[in-house]
C-alpha positions in Angstrom: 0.0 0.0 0.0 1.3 3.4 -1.1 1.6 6.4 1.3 1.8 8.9 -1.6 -1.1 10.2 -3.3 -2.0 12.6 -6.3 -4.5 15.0 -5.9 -5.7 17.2 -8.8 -8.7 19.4 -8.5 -11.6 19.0 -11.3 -13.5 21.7 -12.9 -16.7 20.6 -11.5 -15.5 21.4 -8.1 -14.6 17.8 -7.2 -11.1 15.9 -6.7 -9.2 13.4 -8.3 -6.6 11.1 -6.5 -4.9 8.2 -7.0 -2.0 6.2 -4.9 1.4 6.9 -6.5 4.3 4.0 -6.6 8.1 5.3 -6.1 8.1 5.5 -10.0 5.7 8.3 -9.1 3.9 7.1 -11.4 -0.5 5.3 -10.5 -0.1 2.5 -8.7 -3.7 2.1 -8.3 -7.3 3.4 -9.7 -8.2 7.1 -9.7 -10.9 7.7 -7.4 -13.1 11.1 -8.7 -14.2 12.7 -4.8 -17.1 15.7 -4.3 -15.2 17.2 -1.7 -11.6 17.8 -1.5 -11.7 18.2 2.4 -13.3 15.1 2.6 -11.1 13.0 0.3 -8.0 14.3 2.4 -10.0 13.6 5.4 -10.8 9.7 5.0 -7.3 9.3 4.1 -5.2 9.4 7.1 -2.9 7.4 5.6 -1.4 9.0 3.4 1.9 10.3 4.0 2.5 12.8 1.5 -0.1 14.4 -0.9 1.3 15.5 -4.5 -0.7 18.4 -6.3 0.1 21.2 -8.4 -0.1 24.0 -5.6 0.0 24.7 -1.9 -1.6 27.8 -2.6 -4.2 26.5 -4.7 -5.3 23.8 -2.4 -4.4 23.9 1.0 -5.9 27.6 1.9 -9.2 25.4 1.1 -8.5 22.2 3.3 -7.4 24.8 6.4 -10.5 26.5 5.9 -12.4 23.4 6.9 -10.1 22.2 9.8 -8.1 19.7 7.7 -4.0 19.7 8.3 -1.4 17.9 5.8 1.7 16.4 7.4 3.7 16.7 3.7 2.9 17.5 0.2 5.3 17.9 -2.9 4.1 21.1 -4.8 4.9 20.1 -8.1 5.3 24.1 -9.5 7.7 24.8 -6.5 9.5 21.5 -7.6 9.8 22.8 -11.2 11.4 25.9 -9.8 13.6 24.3 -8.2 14.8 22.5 -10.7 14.3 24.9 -13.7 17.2 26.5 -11.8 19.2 23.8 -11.3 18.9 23.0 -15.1 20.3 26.8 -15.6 17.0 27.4 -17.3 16.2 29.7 -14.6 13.4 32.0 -16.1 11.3 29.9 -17.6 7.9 29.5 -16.9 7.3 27.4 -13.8 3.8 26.4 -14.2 2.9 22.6 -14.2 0.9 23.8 -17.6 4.3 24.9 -18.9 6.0 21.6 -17.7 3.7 18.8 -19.1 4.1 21.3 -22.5 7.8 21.5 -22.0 7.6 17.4 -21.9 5.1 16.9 -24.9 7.3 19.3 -27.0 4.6 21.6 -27.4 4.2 25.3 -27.4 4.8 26.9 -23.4 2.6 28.8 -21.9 3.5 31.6 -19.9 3.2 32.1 -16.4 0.0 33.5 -14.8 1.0 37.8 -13.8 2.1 38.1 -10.3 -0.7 39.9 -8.6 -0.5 42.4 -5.7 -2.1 41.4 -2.3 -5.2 42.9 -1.0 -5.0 43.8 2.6 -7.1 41.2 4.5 -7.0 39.0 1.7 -6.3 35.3 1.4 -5.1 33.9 -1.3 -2.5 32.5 -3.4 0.4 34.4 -5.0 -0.4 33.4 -8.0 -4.5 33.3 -9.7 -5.9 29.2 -10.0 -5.1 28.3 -13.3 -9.2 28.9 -15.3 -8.9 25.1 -16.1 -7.4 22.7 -13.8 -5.1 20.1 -15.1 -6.3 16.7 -15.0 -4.7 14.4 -12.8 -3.1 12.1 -15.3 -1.3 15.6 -16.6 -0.4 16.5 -13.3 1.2 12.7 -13.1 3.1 12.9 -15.7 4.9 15.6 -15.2 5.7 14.6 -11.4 7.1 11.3 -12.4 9.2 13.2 -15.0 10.3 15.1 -12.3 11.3 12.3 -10.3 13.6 11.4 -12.8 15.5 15.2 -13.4 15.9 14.5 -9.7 17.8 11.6 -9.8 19.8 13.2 -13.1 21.2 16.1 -10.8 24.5 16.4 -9.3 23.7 14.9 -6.0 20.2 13.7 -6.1 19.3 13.0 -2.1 20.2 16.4 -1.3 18.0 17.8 -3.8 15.1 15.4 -3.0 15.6 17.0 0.6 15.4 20.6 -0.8 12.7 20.1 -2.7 10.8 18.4 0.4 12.1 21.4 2.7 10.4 23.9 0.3 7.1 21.6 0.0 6.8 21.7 4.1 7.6 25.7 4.0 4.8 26.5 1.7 2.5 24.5 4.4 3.6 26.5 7.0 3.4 29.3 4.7 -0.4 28.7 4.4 -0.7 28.2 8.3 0.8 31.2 9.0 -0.8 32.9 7.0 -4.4 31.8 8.5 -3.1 32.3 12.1 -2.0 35.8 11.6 0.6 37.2 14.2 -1.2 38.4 17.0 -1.6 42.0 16.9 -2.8 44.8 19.3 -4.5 47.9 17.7 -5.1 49.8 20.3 -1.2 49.5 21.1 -0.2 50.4 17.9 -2.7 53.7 17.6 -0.7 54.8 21.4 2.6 54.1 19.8 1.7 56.5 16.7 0.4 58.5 19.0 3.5 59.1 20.9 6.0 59.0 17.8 4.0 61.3 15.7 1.2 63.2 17.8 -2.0 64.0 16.4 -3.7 63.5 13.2 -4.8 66.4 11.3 -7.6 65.9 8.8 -7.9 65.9 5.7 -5.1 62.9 5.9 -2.4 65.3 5.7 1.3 64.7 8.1 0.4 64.6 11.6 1.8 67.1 14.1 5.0 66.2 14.4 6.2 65.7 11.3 4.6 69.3 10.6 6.9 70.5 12.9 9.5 69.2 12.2 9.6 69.6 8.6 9.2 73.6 9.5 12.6 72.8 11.7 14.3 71.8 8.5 12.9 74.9 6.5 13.9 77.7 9.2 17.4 75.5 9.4 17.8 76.6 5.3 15.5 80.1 5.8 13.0 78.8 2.8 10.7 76.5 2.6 11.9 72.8 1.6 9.4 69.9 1.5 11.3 67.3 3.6 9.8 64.5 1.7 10.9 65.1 -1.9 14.8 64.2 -1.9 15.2 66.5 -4.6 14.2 69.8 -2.9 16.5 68.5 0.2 19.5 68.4 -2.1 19.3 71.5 -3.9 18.7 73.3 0.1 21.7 71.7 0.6 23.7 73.0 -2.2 22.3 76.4 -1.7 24.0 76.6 1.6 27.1 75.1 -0.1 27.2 71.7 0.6 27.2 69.2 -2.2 24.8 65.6 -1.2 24.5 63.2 -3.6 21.5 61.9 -2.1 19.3 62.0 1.2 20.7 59.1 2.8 20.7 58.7 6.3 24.6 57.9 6.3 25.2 60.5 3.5 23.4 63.8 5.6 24.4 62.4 9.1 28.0 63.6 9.2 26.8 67.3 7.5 27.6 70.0 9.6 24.5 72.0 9.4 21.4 73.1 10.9 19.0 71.0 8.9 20.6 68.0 9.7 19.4 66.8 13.3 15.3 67.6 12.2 16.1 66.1 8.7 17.2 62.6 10.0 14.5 62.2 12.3 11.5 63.5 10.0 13.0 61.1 7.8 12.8 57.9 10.2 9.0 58.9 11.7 7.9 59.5 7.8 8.8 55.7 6.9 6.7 54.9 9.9 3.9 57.0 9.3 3.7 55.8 5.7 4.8 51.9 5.9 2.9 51.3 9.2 1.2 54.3 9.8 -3.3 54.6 10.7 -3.6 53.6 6.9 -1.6 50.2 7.7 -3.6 49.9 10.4 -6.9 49.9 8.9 -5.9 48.1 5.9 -3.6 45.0 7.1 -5.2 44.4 11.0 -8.2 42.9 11.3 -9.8 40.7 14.8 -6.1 40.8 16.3 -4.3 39.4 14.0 -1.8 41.2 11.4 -1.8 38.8 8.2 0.4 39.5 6.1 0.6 36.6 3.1 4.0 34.6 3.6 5.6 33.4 0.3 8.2 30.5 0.5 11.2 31.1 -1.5 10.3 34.3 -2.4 13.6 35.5 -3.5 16.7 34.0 -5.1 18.5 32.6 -2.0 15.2 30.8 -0.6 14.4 33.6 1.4 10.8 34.6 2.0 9.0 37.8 1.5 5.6 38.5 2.5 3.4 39.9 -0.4 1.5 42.6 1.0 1.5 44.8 4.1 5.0 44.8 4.9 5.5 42.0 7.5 9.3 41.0 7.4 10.4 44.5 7.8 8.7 45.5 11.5 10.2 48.2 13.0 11.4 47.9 16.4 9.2 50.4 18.1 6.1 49.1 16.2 6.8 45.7 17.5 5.5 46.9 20.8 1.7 46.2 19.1 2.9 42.4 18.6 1.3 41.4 21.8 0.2 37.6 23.2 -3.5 37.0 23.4 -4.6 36.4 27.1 -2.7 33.7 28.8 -0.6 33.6 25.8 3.4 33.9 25.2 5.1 34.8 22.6 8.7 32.5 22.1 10.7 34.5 20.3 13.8 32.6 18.5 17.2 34.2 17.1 19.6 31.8 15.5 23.1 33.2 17.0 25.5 34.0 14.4 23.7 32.0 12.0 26.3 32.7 8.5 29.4 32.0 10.2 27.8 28.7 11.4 26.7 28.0 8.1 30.1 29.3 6.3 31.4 26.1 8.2 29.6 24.1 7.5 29.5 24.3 4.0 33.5 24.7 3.4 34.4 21.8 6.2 37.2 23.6 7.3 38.1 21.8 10.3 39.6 25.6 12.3 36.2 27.0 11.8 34.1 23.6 12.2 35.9 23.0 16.0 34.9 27.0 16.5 31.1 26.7 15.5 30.8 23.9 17.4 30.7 26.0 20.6 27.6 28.3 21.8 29.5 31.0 22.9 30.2 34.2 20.6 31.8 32.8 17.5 32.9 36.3 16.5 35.1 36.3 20.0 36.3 32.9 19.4 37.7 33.7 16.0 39.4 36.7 17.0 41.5 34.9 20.0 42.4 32.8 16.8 43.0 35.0 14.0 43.1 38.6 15.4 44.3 38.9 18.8 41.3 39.3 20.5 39.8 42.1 18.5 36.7 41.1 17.9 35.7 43.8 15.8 38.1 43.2 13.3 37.8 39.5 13.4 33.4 40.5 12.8 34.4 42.7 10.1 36.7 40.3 8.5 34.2 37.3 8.2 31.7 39.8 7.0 33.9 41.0 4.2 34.6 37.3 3.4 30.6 36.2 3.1 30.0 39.4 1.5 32.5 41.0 -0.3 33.7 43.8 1.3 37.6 43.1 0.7 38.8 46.8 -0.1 40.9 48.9 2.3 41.6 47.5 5.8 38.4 44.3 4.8 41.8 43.1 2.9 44.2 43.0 5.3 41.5 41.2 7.7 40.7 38.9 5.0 44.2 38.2 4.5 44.7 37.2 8.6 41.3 35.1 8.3 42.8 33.1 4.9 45.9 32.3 7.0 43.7 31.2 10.3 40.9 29.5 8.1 41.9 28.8 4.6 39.4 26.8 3.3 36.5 28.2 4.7 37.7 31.8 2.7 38.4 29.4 -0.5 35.1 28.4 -0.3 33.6 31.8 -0.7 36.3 32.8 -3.2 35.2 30.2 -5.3 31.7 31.2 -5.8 33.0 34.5 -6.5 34.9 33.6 -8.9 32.2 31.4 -10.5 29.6 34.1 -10.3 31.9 36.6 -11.9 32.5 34.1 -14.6 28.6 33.1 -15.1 28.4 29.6 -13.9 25.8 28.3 -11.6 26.5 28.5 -8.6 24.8 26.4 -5.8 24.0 25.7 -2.0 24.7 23.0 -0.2 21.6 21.5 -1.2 21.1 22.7 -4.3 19.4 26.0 -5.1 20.7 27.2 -8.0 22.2 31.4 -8.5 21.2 32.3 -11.7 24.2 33.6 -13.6 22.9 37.1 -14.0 21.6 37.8 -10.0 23.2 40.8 -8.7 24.3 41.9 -5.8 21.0 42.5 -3.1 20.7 45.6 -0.7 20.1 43.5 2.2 23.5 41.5 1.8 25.2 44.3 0.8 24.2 46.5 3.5 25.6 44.1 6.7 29.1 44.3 4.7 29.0 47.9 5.6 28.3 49.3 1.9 25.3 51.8 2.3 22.6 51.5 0.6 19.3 53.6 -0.8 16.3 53.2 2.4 14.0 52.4 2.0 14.8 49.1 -0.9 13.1 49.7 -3.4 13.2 45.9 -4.8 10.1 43.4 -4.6 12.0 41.3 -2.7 11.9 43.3 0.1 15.6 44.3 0.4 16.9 41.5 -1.7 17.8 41.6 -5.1 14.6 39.3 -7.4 15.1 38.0 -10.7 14.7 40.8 -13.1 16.9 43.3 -11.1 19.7 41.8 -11.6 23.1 43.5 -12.3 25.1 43.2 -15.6 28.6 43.6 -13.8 30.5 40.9 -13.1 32.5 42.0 -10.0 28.4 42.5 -8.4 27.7 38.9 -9.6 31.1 37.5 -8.3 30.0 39.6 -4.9 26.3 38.1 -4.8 27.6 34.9 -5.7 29.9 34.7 -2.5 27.1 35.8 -0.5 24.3 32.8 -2.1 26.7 29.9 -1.1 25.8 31.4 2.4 22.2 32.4 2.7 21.0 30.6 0.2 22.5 27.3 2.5 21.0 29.2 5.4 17.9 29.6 4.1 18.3 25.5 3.2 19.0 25.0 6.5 15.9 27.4 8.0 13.2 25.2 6.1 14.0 22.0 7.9 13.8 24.1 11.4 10.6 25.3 10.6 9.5 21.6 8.9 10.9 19.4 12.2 9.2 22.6 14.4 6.2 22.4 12.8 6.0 18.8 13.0 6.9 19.4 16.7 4.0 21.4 17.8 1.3 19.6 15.8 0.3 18.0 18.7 0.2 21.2 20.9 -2.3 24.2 20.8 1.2 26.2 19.9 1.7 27.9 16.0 3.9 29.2 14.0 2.7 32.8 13.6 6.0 34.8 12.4 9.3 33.9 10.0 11.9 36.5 9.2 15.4 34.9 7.6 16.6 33.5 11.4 14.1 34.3 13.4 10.8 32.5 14.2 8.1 33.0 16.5 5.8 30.2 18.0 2.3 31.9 19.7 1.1 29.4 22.4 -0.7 28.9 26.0 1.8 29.5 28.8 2.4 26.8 30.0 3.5 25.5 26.3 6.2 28.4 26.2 9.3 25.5 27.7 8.5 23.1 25.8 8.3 24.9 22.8 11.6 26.4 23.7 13.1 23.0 23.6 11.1 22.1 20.4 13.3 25.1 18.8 16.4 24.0 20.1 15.9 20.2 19.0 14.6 21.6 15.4 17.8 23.6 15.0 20.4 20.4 16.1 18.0 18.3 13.3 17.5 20.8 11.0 22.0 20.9 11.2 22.0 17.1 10.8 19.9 16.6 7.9 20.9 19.6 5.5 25.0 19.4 6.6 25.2 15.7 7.7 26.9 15.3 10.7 29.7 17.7 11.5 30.6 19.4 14.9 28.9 22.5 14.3 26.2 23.9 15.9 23.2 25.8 15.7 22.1 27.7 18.7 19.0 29.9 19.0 18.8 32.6 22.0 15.4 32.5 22.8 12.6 34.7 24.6 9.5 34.0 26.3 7.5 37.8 26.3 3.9 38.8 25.7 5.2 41.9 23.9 7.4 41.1 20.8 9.7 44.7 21.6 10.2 43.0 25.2 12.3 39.9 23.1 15.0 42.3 21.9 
């Protein structure tokens, strides 16, 4: 008896399933169902369910109470290994893939729509006909065998499962919404920005102190518009570039102290501002929709409202329901543990493998103590930054761990020269990605705020950069995060499997850190679920090496309190 199952939605409203051998091709009769939540229900046997979407089909089955343990989404699979292939681009649909297979014209992908606030659906629109499940078979059995053609088949079998079991917790996420206090957040705007004025026009503080940055020039400049600042600016005879924070902050000039902070309590007002409010919180919860694997590295973005870039102060709204806590998960130093990992360099291996601050431990090593240097130099080395003094660090850092810097230096090199480059387990860095704000930015290059790409800070397909030294630099940094980002899918798969038993849920995900809403008296043992979930998550992505993968963790009913 199989434990794997298609399931293909019919255009009558129905299901098809059928049992599915390891061929993955039927191994039994297809069965036609009314109800899809009652043909995964009377099937609690089934292991893993194979179907064309998460987002098409399991939004429907949470809707009506029913959880999946697995599922293989056979588009996200076709990503996956579209990439791999180096045919990274293509479309991705399972209506492209059985076309692809038949030899027949591809179609193109559905357009990427923008979310609705309060909405809940999938990133991309249902197909307008469903494809049958004997279509939907074939191409998942043809899939089965690009896996076993790629370079090292189990691991990509295991990414490809990782990404299935993210876009479930995507979906429950997404219902559960993270906890969210309204009446917190309209104090905290309150406070930061006074009172509203109507009309929906800047509120009181911001009036101010954009008339602190105009008596500063003696004219009127419109704080706002990065043009008019610059051209005050060279009136009084300084020369700006641009309005960036770390461009205007070492002015000496009047304008400068107002300017800074109308500029941080603007990006609040307009990114999570009364507007937000009404528009993304509804009964609590702030539900923002979660996309698995939304950028290049694996990363997820959140389509809609915002939700992986939080600032601090508005975190104070991201409050526990009654009786409730909030665990709040970091991974510690997450890169560097990953960096060794991934080269096996035995120096930096034997120094991961401790819980105490890996940045201190390779400075008694490699820089005599400093720690900021020895920082600054692993940075440099994940991200690029090798100019200047970043040289001479790296330099000490090749000496102390020599392959662990080889590593790197060979992506770069690959990236600059357009070859694939991959993570541990196999996500594939299409030639042409180029360098992303967010990477860039914690090497200590400065970078436009707020990012303007719709990856949320990181660099997407289609905003890539033609230069090969920024390819080369993006390249060193995917062997990293992209393996991190490996790494975070099977913590959040061997979490989620943890807690399935417990009234505790996954509510929040942001690169390495994940929160878990649950009863109080839940909070320690989901605190040792996180811990467990990180050593497993290490074991199965990295096989078994010394390193480990700490988180520090938080038990608050305030997500500010956590930090």
């Amino acid at each position: 008896m199989t434990d794997r199952w298609a399931l293909a939605p019919a255009e009558d409203g129905g299901v098809e399933i059928a049992p599915l051998g390891r061929d993955g091709l039927p191994a039994g009769p297809v069965y036609r169902e009314a109800d899809l939540a009652g043909a995964v229900r009377g099937r609690p046997e089934v292991a893993r369910w194979v179907w064309r979407s998460t987002a098409e089909v399991y939004p429907r089955l949470l809707a009506t109470g029913v959880r999946v343990e697995r599922c293989y989404d056979i588009e996200d699979a076709e990503t996956l290994l579209l990439g791999h292939e180096g045919r990274h681009g293509e479309p991705r649909s399972a209506a492209a893939a059985l076309a692809r297979l038949r030899g027949g014209p591809v179609p193109p992908d559905p357009p990427q729509r923008s979310a609705e606030p309060g909405a809940q659906s999938s990133l991309f629109e249902p197909q307008s006909v469903p494809l049958p499940l004997a279509d939907l078979v074939e191409v998942y059995a043809d899939q089965q065998r690009r896996h076993d053609a790629t370079a090292h088949p189990e691991r990509m079998r295991l990414l490809t499962a990782a990404e299935s079991a993210g876009m479930l917790v995507a979906a429950e996420m997404n219902r559960s919404g993270l906890p969210w206090s309204a009446e917190v957040h309209r104090q905290v705007l309150h406070d930061l920005l006074g009172e509203r004025y109507a009309g929906g026009g800047e509120p009181r503080r911001l009036a101010e102190l954009a008339d602190e940055v105009s008596a500063a020039f003696g004219r009127r400049v419109r704080p706002d518009l990065p043009a008019d600042v610059i051209k005050a600016f060279a009136q009084a005879g300084i020369k700006v570039r641009s309005t960036r924070r770390w461009e205007i902050e070492s002015l000496d000039h009047a304008a400068v102290k107002p300017l800074v902070e109308y500029k941080k309590l603007y990006r609040i007002w307009v990114a999570h501002g009364w507007s937000w409010l009404q528009d993304w919180v509804r009964d609590g919860r702030f539900r923002p929709e979660f996309v698995a694997g939304g950028t290049v590295t694996g990363r997820w973005v959140t389509n809609g409202g915002g939700g992986l870039q939080i600032p601090k102060v508005i975190r104070r709204a991201v409050v526990a329901d009654p009786g409730w806590r909030l665990v709040v998960a970091d991974a510690d130093q997450m890169e560097l543990r990953v960096l060794a990992a991934i080269s096996r360099d035995p120096g930096l291996m034997e120094v991961a493998g401790r819980e105490t601050d890996l940045y201190q431990s390779v400075s008694d090593r490699a820089f005599s103590g400093d720690r900021d240097q020895a920082k600054i130099a692993v940075l440099g080395a994940v991200y690029g930054q090798t100019s200047g003094d970043g040289l001479k660090n790296l330099a000490a850092l090749r000496r102390r761990f020599p392959k662990a810097v080889a590593y790197v230096d060979d992506a770069a090199r690959a990236g600059e020269e357009g070859r694939l480059v991959r993570t541990w387990l196999g996500r594939t860095c299409p030639p042409a990605a180029g360098v992303g704000d967010d990477a860039a930015e914690e090497a200590g290059i400065p970078q436009d705020e707020p990012a303007d790409s719709p990856a949320g800070g990181e660099w997407a397909p289609g905003y890539a950069s033609t230069d090969a030294r920024a390819r080369g630099r993006f390249a060193r940094n995917f062997v990293v995060q992209g393996s991190a980002a490996d790494w975070a899918l099977l913590l959040l798969a061997a979490l989620r499997q943890a807690c399935a038993g417990m009234a505790a849920e996954l509510v929040f995900f942001q690169h390495d850190e994940v929160i878990v809403h649950c009863p109080e008296e839940e909070a320690e043992t989901v605190v040792a679920a996180i811990r467990e979930a990180a050593e497993l998550a290490g074991r199965l992505t990295f096989g078994r090496t010394p390193v480990r993968f700490p988180f520090t963790t938080a038990v608050v009913e305030c997500y500010a309190d956590a930090k």
